[in-house]
C-alpha positions as CSV (number, residue, x, y, z in Angstrom):
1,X,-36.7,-1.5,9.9
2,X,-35.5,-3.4,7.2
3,X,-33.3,-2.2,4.1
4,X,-36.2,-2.8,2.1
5,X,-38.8,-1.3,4.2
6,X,-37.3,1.9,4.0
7,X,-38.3,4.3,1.8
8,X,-36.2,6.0,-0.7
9,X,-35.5,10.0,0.9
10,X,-35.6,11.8,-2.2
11,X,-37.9,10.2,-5.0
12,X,-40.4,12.9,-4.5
13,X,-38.4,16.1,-4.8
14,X,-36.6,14.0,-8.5
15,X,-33.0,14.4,-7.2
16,X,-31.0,12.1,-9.2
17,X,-29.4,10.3,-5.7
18,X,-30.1,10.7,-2.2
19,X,-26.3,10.8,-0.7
20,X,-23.6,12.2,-3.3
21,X,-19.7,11.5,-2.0
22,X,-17.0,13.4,-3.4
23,X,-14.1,12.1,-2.6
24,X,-13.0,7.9,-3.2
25,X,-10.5,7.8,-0.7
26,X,-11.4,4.7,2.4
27,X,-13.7,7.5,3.9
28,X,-15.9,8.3,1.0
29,X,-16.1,4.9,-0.7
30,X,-16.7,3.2,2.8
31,X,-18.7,5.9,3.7
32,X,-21.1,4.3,0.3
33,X,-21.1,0.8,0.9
34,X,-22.2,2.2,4.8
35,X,-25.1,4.3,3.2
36,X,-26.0,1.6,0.1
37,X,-26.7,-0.9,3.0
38,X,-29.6,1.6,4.3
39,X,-30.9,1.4,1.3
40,X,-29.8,5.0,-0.2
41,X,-29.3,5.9,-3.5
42,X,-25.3,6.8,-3.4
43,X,-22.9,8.3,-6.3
44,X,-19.6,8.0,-5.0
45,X,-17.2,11.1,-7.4
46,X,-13.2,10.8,-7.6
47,X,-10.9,12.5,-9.0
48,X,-8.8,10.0,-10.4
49,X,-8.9,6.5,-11.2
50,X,-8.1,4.1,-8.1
51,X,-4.6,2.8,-7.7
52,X,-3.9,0.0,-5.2
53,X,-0.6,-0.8,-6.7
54,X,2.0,-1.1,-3.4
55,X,4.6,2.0,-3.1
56,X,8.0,2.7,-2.1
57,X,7.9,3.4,0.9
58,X,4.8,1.8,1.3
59,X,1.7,4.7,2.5
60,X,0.7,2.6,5.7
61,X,-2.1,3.6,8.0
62,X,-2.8,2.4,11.6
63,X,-6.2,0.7,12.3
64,X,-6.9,0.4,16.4
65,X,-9.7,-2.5,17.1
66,X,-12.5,-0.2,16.8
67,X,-11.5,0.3,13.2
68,X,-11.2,-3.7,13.0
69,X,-14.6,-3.8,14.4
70,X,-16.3,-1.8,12.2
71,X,-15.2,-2.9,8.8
72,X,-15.8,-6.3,10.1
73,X,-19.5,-5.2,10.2
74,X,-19.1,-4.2,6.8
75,X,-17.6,-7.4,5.7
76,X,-14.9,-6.2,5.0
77,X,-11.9,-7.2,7.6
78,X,-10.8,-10.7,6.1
79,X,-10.2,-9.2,2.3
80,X,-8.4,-6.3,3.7
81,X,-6.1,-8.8,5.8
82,X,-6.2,-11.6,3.1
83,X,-2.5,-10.4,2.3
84,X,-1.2,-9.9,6.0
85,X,-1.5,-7.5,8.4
86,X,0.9,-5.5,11.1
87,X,-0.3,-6.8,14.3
88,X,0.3,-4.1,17.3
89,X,-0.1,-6.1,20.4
90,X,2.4,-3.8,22.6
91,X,3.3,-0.3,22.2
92,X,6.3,1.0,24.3
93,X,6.8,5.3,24.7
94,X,10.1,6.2,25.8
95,X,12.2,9.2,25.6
96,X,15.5,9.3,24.8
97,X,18.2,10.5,27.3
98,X,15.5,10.5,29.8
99,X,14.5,7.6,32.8
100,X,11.0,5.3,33.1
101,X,8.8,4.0,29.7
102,X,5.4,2.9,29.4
103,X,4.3,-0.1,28.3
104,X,1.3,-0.9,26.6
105,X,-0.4,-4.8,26.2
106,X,-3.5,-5.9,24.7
107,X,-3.2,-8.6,27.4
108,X,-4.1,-6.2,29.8
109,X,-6.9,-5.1,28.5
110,X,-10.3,-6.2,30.1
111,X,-11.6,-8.9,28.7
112,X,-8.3,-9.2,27.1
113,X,-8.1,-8.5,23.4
114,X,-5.1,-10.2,20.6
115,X,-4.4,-6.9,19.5
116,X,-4.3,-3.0,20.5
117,X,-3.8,-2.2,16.1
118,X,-3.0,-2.9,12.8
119,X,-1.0,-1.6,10.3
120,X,-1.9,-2.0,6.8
121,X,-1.1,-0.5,3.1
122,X,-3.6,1.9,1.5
123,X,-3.8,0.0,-1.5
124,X,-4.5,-3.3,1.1
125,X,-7.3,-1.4,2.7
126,X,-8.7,0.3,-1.0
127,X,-8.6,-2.5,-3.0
128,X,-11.4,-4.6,-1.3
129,X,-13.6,-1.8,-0.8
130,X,-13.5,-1.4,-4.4
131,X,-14.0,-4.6,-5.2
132,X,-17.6,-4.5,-3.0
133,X,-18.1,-1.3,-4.5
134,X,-18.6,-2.9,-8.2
135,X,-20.6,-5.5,-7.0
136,X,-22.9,-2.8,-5.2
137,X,-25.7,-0.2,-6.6
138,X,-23.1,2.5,-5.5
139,X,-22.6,5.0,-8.5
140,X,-18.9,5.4,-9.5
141,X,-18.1,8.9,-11.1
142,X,-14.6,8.4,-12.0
143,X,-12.3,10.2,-13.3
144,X,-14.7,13.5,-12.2
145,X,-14.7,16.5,-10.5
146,X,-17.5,18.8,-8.8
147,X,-16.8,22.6,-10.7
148,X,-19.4,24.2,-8.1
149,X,-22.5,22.9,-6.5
150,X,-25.2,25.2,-5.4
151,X,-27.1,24.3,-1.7
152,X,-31.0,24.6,-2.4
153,X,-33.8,24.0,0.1
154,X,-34.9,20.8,-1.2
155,X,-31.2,19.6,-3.1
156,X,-28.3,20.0,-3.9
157,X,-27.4,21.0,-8.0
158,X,-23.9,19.8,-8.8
159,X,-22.2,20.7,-12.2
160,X,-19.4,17.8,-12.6
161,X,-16.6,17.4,-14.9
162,X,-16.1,14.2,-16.7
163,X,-14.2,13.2,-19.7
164,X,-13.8,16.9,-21.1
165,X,-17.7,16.8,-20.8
166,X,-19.9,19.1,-18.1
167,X,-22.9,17.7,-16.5
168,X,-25.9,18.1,-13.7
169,X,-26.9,16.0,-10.8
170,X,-28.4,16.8,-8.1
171,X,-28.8,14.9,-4.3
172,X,-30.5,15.4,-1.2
173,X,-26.8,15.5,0.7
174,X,-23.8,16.4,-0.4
175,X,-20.6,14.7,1.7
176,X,-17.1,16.2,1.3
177,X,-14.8,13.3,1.8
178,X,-12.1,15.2,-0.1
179,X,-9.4,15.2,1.9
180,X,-7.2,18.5,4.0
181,X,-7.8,20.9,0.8
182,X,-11.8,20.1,0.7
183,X,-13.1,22.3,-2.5
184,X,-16.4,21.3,-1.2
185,X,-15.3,22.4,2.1
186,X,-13.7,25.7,0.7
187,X,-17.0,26.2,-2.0
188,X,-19.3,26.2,0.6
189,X,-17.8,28.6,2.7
190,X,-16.5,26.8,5.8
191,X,-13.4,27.8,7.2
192,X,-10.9,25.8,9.2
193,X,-8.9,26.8,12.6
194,X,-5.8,25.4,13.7
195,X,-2.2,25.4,12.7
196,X,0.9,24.4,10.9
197,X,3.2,22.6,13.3
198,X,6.3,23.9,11.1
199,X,6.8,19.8,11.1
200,X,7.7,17.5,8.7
201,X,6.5,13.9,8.5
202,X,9.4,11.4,7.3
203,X,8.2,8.0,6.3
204,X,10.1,5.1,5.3
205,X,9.9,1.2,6.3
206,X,13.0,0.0,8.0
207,X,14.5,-3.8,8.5
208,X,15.7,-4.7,11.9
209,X,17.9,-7.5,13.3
210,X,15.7,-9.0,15.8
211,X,12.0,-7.9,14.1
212,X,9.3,-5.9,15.4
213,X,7.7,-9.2,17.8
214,X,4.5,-7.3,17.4
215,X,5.7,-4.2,18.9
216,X,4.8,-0.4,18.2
217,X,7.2,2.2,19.2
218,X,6.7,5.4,20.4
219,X,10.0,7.8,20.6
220,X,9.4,11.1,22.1
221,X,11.6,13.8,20.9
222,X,12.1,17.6,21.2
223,X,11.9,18.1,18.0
224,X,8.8,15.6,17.8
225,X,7.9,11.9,18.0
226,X,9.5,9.0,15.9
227,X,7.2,6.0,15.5
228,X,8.5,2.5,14.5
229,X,4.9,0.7,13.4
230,X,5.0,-3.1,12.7
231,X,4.5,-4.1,9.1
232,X,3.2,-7.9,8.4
233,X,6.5,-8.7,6.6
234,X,8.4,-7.9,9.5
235,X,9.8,-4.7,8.8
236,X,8.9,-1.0,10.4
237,X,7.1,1.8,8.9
238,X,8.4,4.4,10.5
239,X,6.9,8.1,10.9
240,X,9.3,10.7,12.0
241,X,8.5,14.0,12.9
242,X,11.3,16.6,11.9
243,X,11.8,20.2,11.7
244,X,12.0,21.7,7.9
245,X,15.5,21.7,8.2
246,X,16.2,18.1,9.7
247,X,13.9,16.9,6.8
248,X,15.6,18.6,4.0
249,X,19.3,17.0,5.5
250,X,17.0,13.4,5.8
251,X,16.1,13.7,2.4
252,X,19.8,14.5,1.0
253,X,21.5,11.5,3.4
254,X,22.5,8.5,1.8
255,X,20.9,5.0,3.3
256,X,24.2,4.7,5.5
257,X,24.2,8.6,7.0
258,X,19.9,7.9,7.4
259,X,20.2,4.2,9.0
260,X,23.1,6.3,11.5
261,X,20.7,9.0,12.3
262,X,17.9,7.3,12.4
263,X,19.6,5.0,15.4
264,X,20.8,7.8,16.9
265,X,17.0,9.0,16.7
266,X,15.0,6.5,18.2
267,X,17.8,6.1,21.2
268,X,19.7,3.5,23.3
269,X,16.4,1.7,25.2
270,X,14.4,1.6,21.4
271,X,17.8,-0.1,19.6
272,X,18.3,-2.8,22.2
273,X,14.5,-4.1,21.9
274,X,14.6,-4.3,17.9
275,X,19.0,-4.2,17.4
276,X,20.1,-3.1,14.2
277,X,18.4,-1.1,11.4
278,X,19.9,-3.2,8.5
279,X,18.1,-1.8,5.4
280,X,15.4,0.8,4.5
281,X,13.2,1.7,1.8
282,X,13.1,5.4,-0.2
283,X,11.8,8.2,2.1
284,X,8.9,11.1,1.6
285,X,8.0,13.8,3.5
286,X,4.8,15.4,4.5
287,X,3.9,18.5,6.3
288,X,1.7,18.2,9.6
289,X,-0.7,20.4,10.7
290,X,-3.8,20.8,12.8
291,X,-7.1,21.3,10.8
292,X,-10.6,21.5,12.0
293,X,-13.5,22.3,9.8
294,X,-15.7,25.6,11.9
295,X,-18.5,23.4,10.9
296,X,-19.1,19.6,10.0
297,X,-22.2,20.2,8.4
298,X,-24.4,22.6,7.2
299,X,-28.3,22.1,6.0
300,X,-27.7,19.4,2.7
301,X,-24.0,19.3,3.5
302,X,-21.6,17.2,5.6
303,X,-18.0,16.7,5.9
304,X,-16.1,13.7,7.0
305,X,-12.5,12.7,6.9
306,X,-9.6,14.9,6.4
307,X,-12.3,17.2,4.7
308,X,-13.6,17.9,8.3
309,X,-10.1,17.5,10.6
310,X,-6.6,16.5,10.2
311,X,-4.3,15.7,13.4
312,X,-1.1,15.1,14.3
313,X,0.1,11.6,13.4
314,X,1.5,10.9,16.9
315,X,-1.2,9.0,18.0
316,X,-2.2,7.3,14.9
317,X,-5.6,8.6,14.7
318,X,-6.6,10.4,11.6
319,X,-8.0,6.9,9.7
320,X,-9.9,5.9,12.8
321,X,-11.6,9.0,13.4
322,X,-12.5,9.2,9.8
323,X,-13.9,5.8,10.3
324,X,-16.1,7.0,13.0
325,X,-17.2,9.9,11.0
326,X,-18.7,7.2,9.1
327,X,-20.5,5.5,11.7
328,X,-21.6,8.5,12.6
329,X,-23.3,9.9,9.8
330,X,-25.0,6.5,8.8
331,X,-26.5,6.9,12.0
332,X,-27.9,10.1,11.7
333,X,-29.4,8.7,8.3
334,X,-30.7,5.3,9.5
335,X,-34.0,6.6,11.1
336,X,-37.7,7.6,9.6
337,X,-37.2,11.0,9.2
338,X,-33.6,10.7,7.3
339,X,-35.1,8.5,5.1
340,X,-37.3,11.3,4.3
341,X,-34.7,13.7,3.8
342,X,-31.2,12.8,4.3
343,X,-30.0,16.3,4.1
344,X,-32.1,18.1,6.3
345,X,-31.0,20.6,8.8
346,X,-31.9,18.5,11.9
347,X,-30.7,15.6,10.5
348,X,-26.8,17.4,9.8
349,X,-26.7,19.1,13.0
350,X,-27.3,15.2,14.8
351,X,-24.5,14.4,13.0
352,X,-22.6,17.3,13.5
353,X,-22.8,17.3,17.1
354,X,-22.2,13.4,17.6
355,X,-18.6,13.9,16.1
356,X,-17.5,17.5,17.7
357,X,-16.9,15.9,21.3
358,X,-14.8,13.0,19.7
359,X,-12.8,14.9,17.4
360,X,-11.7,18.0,20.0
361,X,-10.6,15.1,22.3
362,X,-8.4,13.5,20.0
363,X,-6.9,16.7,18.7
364,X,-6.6,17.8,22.5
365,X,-5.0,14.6,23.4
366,X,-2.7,14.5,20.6
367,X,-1.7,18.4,21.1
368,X,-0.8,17.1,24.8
369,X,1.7,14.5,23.7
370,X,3.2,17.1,21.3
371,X,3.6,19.7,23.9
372,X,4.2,18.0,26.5
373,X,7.1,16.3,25.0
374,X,8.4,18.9,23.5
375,X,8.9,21.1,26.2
376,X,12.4,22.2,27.3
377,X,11.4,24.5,30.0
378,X,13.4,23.8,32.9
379,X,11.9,20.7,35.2
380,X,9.7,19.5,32.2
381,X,12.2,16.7,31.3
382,X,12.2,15.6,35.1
383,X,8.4,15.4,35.3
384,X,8.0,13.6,32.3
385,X,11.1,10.9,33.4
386,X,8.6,10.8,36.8
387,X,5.6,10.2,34.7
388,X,6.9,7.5,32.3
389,X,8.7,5.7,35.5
390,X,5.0,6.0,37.7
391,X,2.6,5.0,34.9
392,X,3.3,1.5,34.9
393,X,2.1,1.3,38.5
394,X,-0.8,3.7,38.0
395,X,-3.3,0.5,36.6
396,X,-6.5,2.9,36.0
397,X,-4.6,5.7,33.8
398,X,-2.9,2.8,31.8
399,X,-6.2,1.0,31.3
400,X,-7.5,4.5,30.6
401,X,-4.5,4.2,27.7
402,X,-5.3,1.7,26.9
403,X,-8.8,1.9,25.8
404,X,-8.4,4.8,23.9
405,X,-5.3,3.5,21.7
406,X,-7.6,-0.2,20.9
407,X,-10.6,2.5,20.2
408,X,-12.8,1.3,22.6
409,X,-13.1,4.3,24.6
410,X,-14.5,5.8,21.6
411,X,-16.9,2.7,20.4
412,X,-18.2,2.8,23.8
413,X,-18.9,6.8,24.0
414,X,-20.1,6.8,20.4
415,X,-22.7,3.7,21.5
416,X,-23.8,5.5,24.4
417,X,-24.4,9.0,22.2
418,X,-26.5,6.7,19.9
419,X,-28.4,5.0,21.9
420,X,-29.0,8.0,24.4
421,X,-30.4,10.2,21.2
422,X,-32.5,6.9,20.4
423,X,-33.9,7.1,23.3
């Protein structure tokens, strides 16, 4: 069915738009041009005005190929690397103080792929989405906010803020794309379980003597994981996962006492392969937690994003399993009866139930590495040295590794969920 052979969903019941997206963040505004293409009428609500103006340090995120593969499909993929990208072709794990490390190659990969990831800026990934965004139907509320919103059987009624000035639309679905701290998670009533890791996340982009040569490292610490990422100029983002005290001491360090800790850090094995750290940028801090909606959709509701989970960044997997929330729900809603009513009950549980499998495996997986790595009861170390000096030789759990860290574990299991409910 064509995009012009499909009817509109909600032209009979007078809602203003079919799909209403709260939240302009890469979710919510890709999340548009996704449901714009099926021919939906789309409003697309931020809070604030866009900025894709570079930072210091620079807010990177890390894209595996499954990412690549879908905003390729949307076009996308050139403009957003236009300017560069990090290339992850290898990723090494080690632990410091401790024997074996595994090794990672997009060579190895069957058929073999040029890279496992990118890392890009926000504002590198925002910016052409935008761009495609004015040149779309798309409806851009912005600066707005939703005040409250009221579920109906047939719509959803909205009352928005914008320009000191209140207003009413309505929509067949409502998405929350707003991020950890949803208020259209929290407004309609769905509560979250998980934790607070008692974690912060240090970020900063480092230099190096000898360069990243397309490299990802993974350091695995008691205290938590430090990650170098690659950046296209050369440089490492870095992600460092500290206790509240070892952040606040981070934050007070001049560049000498951080470089010198930092080093110390990442260990012996990790300083040979990239030599020294030679410069770095300012440094901020976030908290980490775990954070899964109860629900990830109700009858004319759905979440997606950080609206619907937030994971650990030791894996580098909250941006690509937003990403597949997206594919996700524009499945659900590209079939006959969505197009009748996007926001019907049926339709959100399909979507519901497509992403609750992927999402509870990437938060299990992730909660793994963390514990696992973290554990000083006695023997763990040893077993951990065993595993990281046996991997290497264990060729179907590292291809196993490796097809979940391109993504195409998931692209394959989403396909298969697709086609299967097709069917």
């Amino acid at each position: 069915m064509t995009a012009t052979e499909k009817s509109t969903g909600n032209a009979a019941s007078g809602s203003d738009f079919d799909v209403v997206i709260v939240g302009g963040g890469a979710i919510g505004a890709t999340l548009a041009l996704q449901l714009e293409r099926l021919a939906y009428r789309v409003a697309l609500i931020e809070r604030s005005t866009p900025s894709f103006a570079s930072t210091n340090p620079e807010r990177v995120i890390a894209l595996n190929y499954g990412s690549r593969c879908h905003l390729e499909k949307l076009g996308l993929w050139n403009d957003i690397t236009a300017n560069g990208a990090g290339n992850i072709r290898h990723i090494v794990v080690t632990e410091p103080g401790n024997r074996g490390r595994v090794d990672l190659d997009a060579a190895d990969e069957t058929p073999a792929m040029d890279e496992l990831g990118y890392v890009v800026e926000m504002g590198q990934l925002l910016a052409p989405i935008y761009r495609r965004l004015q040149e779309s139907t798309v409806e851009m509320i912005a600066p707005a906010s939703v005040r409250r919103f009221e579920r109906r059987e047939q719509q959803v009624i909205m009352q928005i803020q914008r320009d000191g000035q209140a207003s009413e639309i309505t929509a067949a679905l409502l998405v929350g794309a707003d991020g950890v701290n949803s208020q259209i998670r929290r407004q309609a009533g769905i509560g979250v379980s998980g934790w607070d890791y008692n974690r912060f996340g240090m970020v900063a982009s480092v230099s190096c003597e000898q360069g990243h040569a397309n490299t990802a490292h993974e350091c695995f610490r008691a205290s938590g994981p430090l990650a170098f990422l690659p950046l296209a100029d050369g440089r490492f983002s870095i992600v460092w996962a500290a206790t509240p005290a070892e952040a606040t001491q981070l934050l007070a360090m001049s560049d000498a006492q951080f470089i010198a800790a930092l080093s110390k850090a990442a260990g012996s094995a990790t300083m040979r392969k990239i030599g020294a750290i030679t410069a770095t940028s300012r440094r901020a801090n976030f908290p980490l937690e775990l954070t899964i909606a109860n629900s990830f959709a109700l009858p004319r509701l759905a979440l997606v994003g950080n609206a619907a989970h937030t994971v650990h960044p030791v894996a580098g997997q909250g941006m690509n399993l937003g990403l597949r929330d997206v594919t996700a729900l524009a499945a659900a809603l590209d079939s006959e009866l969505a197009h009748c009513d996007p926001g019907r009950s049926i339709v959100m549980q399909a979507y519901a139930e497509a992403r609750r499998a992927d999402t509870l495996a990437v938060a299990g997986f992730t909660e793994c590495m963390v514990h696992v790595f973290g554990s000083a009861a006695p023997g763990v170390k040893w077993l951990r040295g065993m595993g990281l000096q046996t991997m290497p030789r264990a060729k179907r759990l590292s291809a196993l590794l490796l097809k979940q860290a391109s993504g195409l574990a998931q692209m394959r299991e989403q396909h298969e969920r697709q086609n299967g409910v097709a069917a």
